[in-house]
N, C-alpha and C positions, 0 to 999 in steps of 0.2 A: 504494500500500500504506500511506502516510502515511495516504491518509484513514481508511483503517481503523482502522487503531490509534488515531484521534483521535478517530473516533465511537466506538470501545469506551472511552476514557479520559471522555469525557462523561457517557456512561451513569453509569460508575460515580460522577461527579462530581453530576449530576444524584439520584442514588438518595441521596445523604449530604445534599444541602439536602432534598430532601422528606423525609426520616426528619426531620430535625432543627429543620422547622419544623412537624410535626406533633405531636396529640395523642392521647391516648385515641380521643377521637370522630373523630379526620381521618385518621389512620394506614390505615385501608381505604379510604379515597376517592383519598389522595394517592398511596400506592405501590401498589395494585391493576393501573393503568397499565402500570405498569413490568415486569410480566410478561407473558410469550409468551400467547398465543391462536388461536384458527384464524383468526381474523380478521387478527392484527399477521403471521402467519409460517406459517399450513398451507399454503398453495402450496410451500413449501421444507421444512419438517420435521413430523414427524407427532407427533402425540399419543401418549400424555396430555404436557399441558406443568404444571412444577412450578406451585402455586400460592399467592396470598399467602394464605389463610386457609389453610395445611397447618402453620404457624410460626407463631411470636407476633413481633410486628413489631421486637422487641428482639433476637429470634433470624437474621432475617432481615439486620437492620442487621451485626449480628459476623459474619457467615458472607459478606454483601458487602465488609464491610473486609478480612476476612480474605485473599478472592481478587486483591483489590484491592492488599491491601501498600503503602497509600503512595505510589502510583505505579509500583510495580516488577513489575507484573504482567506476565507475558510471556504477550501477545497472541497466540494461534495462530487461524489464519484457516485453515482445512482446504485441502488441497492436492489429495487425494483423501480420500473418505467413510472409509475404511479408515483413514484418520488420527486419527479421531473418537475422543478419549477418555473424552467425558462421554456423548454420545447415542451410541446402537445407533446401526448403519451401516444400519439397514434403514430408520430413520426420515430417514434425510438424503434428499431429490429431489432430487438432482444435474442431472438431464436439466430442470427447470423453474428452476436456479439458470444456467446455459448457457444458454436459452432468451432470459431476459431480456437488453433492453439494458445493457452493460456485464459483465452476468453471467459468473462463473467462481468457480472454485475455487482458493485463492491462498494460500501459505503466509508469517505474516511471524513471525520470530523475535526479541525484545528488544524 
């Protein structure tokens, strides 16, 4: 469950250098990446996924600090679908997250 939380802390660590070593003209090349697509995650959650031209990348950058806090984000890792407070329960494929090696649903709190 450590690793979880380590890869979710990366992410957000990763998304604050590409904001802040872009510019005007790089800011859609560099954090583009960084969001969901059918490609990075449709086997596991369904569409539409948020997108970076939906925000101006200054809006996106406060609204990841934000979630982020510093480090003091509390990591939840779904236990069951029904847990799900950001995505509808119907977009989670639970049966294709089980499937995979190592796969499961896992709850970590702090």
């Amino acid at each position: 469950m450590k690793e979880y939380k380590s890869k979710a802390a990366r992410f957000f660590t990763m998304f604050a250098e590409q904001f802040a070593k872009s510019d005007k003209k790089t800011f859609a090349a560099n954090l583009t990446p960084m969001f969901a697509n059918d490609e990075t995650c449709g086997e596991f959650v369904g569409g539409p996924y948020s997108k970076f031209d939906e925000r101006a990348p200054d809006k996106w950058n406060e609204l990841v600090k934000a979630v982020y806090n510093e480090g003091k984000v509390n990591i939840h890792v779904l236990k069951t679908k029904e847990s799900a407070t950001v995505l509808k329960t119907e977009l989670i494929f639970t049966e294709q997250l089980r499937q995979k090696k190592g796969g499961q649903i896992v709850e970590i709190e702090g």
